[in-house]
C-alpha positions, 0 to 999 in steps of 0.5 A: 477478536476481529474478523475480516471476510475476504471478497471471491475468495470468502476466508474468514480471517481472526486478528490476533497480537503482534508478534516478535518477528526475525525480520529484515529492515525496509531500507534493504534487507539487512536484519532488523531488532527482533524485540517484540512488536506487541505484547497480549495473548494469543494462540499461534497455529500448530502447524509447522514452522514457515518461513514467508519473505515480504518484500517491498517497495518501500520507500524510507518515512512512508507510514502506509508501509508501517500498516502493511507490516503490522498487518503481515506481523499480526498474521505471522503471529496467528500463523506460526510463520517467521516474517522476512521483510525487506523492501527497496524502491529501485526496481533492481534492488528489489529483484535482487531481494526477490532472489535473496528470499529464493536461495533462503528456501523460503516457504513463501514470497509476498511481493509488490510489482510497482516495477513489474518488468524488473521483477517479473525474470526474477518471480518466476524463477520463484514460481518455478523453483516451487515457491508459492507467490502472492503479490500485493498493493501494486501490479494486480493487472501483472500479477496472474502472467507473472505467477501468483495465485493471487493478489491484494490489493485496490484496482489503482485504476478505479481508485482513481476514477473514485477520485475523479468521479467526486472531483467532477461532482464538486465541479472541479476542472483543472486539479493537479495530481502529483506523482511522488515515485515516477515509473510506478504503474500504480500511481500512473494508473491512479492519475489517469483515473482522476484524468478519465473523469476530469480532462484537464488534469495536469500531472505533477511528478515529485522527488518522494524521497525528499519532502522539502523538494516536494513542498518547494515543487509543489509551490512553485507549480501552484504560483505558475497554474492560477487556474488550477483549482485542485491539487492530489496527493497519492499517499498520506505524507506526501498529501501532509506535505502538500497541505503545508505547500497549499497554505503556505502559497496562500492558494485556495485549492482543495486538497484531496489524497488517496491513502490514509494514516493517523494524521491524513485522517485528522486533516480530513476531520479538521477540514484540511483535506477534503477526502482520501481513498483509502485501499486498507495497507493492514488488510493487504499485508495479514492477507497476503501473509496468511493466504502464503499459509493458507496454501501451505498447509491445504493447498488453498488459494485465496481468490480463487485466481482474481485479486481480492480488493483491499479498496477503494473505500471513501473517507470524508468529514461524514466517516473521519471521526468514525476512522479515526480511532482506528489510524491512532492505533496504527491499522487505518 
């Protein structure tokens, strides 16, 4: 077993195999095949039986939310803990999934906040009908005057300026950084980063929800900005979808990304891409589902009322090889 220790809040954590979840699908809460998810031994807890609703943003094809669900099945297995999971990128939709899992009288809600003012009536309303809350991956600077105990994830903020800290090193000067779901707080704040630490950063906003749109947008920005000598994905697909944009615009631009998945990590190896920053999704979703459990059955909250960071961690030729192995097994 592997064990991962949480930074402020120090709780050792063993991952364990996956489990045969009742769950919800990520295009909108409607119930999804119960089949197992892994098969291995491994003991559940022998506390009681909770119910936890895991609800997301997610938008349909993104890998990065695939590792946040293995992760939370991996804790709800450990936990004796019946996962919900359910997402839905409008920010009203989400809310209404918010309410969903309150009427259900579940045991606990983990939630991201990428649209924090749309949720935020909704989550405390959760808070106040005694249901404990954790959010995760988007809204940490929301997620404390929103009500919950604490959240997992990478300071978007920092990650950025990570991106813009290594940009400026290379002697990047005018990289485009291209934002795939306008509206959300986290990958504003990963473009400003970038923007803190390279002025001339231009920002892009794309259709993530149509990967031939954003290839066309894409190659069309790179023929109109000559001078741009850079160009950032804000997660795996979409990065993918931008290396294919790059070579065949015949640009000469390096291509960095945040975020990870098993193809991103043999771009990098393969020199397609130059480095991603990586906020670790299956740490974020067996944290968040464990620290649900955790409160449940002694009253303990994961750090202490700060976020537990997820990220960023750098990934580049030097480490690729080393990461790799795990994104083949669906965790990095």
């Amino acid at each position: 077993m592997a064990n991962f220790t949480w930074r402020r809040g120090v709780t050792a954590l063993a991952v364990v195999p996956l489990l045969a979840l009742a769950a919800c699908s990520s295009s909108g809460g409607k119930p999804a095949d119960t089949a197992s998810a892994g098969g291995g031994g491994g003991q559940a807890a022998d506390t009681a039986r909770l119910k936890v609703a895991m609800i997301t943003h997610a938008a349909a094809g993104d890998t990065f939310w695939d590792i946040v669900r293995k992760g939370a099945e991996t804790a709800a297995k450990k936990d004796n803990v019946e996962l919900l999971y359910s997402g839905d990128g409008e920010g009203g939709r989400q809310a209404q999934l918010v309410q969903q899992a309150i009427d259900q009288k579940v045991d606990g809600i983990v939630v991201t906040l990428a649209k924090p003012d749309a949720l935020k009536d909704v989550v405390k309303k959760a808070v106040d009908a005694g249901i404990p809350v954790v959010s995760f991956n988007a809204g940490e600077d929301q997620s404390k005057a929103m009500g919950a105990f604490t959240h997992f994830g990478q300071s978007d903020k920092l990650a950025g300026v990570t991106v813009g800290q290594r940009l400026a090193s290379e002697g990047i000067k005018h990289p485009i950084c291209v934002i795939q779901e306008q509206g959300h707080v986290g990958l504003e704040n990963r473009c400003a980063g970038v923007k803190e630490n390279v002025p001339g950063t231009e920002i892009l906003n794309v259709n993530g929800a149509d990967m031939t749109s954003v290839a066309s947008t894409v190659s069309a920005k790179l023929q109109g900005t000559p001078d741009a000598d850079a160009i950032v994905g804000l997660g795996a697909p979409f990065t993918l979808t931008i290396v294919k944009a790059v070579k065949e615009s015949g640009s000469k631009v390096k291509v960095a990304s945040f975020d990870l998945n098993g193809e991103l990590a043999k771009a990098i190896d393969d020199g397609s891409v130059e480095f991603t920053v990586d906020q670790q999704p299956y740490l974020q979703g067996y944290g968040s589902v464990d620290a649900i459990w955790l409160n449940k059955v002694g009253g303990f909250k994961v750090g202490g009322g700060q976020q537990v960071y997820t990220g960023p961690a750098v990934i580049d030729k030097s480490n690729s090889a080393d990461v790799l192995k795990y994104a083949e097994q669906g965790i990095r």
